[in-house]
C-alpha positions as CSV (number, residue, x, y, z in Angstrom):
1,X,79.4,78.9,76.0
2,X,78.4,75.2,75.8
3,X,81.4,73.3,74.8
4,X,79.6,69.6,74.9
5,X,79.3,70.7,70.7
6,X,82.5,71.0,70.3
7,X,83.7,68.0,72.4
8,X,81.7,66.0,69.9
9,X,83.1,67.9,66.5
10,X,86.8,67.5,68.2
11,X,86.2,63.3,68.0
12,X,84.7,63.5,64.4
13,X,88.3,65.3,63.2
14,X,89.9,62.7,64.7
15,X,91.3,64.3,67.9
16,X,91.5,62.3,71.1
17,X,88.2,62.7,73.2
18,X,90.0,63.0,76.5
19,X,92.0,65.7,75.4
20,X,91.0,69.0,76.9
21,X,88.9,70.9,74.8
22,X,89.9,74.3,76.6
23,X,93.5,73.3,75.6
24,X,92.5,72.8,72.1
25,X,90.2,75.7,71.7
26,X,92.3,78.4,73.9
27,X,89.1,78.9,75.9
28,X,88.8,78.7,79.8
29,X,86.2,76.7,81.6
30,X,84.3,77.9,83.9
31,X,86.2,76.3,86.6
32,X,89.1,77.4,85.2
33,X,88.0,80.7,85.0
34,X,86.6,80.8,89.2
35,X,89.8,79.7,90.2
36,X,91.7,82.6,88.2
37,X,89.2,85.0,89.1
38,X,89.5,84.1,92.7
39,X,93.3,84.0,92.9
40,X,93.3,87.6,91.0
41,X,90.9,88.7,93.4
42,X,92.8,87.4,96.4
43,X,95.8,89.3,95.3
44,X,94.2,92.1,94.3
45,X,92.7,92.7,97.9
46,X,95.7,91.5,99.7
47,X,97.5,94.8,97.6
48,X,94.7,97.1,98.7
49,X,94.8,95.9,101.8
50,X,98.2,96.5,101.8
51,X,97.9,99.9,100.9
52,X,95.2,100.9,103.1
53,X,97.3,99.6,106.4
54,X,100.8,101.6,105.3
55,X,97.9,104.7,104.8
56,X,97.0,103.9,108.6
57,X,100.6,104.2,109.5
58,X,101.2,107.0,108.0
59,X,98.4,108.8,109.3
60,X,99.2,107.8,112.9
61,X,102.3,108.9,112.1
62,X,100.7,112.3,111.3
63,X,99.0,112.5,114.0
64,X,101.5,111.8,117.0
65,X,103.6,115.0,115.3
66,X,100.5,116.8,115.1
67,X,99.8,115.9,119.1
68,X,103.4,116.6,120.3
69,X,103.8,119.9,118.4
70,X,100.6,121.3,120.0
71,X,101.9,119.9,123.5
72,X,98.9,117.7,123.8
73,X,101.6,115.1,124.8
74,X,105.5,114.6,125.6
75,X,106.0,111.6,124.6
76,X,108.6,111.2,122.3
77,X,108.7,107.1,122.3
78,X,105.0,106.8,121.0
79,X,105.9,109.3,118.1
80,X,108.8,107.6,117.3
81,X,107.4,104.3,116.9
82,X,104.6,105.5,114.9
83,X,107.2,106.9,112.7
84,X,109.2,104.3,112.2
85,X,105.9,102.3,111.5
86,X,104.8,104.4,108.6
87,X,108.5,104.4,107.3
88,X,109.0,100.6,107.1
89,X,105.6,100.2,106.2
90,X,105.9,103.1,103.0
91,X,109.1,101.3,102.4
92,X,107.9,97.8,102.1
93,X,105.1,99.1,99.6
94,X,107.0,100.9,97.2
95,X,109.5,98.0,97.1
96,X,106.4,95.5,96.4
97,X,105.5,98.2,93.6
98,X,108.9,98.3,92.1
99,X,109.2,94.8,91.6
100,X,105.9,94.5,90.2
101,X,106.9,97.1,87.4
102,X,110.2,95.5,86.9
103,X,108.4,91.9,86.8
104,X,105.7,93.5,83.9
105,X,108.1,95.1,82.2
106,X,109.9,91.8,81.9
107,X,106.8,90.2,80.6
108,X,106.8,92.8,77.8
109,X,110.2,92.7,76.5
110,X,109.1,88.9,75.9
111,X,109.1,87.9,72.4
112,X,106.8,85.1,71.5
């Protein structure tokens, strides 16, 4: 959308020119809308990223009690510390999930 028409309508009703069109208008500009997109975007992966490392602890996890039940290995440190991994790490996500419920359920009890 070309808003160069609309800067020149904005100074024929008066408005002041170096007023934001985008603020008058409700309408993002493009660079506006990069630097939303991008900071979605970064968050967005940094969650997913997120989730697929606690999904790598827990499989660990999995995997050192699959080894030390068949006897493939006795040691009992290694499967602990893989289980304390995918415990703090499961933890830490469902808190991050919790308070982004409670945080959007906020945002809808709103009134405007």
């Amino acid at each position: 959308m070309d808003l160069s028409a609309i800067t020149e309508i904005s100074g024929l009703r008066g408005l002041d020119k170096s007023s934001s069109v985008s603020s008058l208008t409700g309408v993002l500009t493009k660079e506006q809308e990069k630097t939303t997109g991008t900071l979605f975007e970064s968050l967005l992966n940094s969650a997913i990223d997120n989730i697929k490392t606690t999904n790598g602890y827990l499989s660990d996890a999995e995997d050192e009690k699959l080894r030390f039940a068949l006897g493939e290995t006795e040691n009992t440190h290694d499967l602990m510390i893989a289980m304390q991994k995918a415990s703090t790490a499961l933890q830490y996500t469902v808190t991050i999930r919790d308070k982004l419920l409670d945080a959007y359920k906020e945002i809808m009890q709103m009134q405007i």
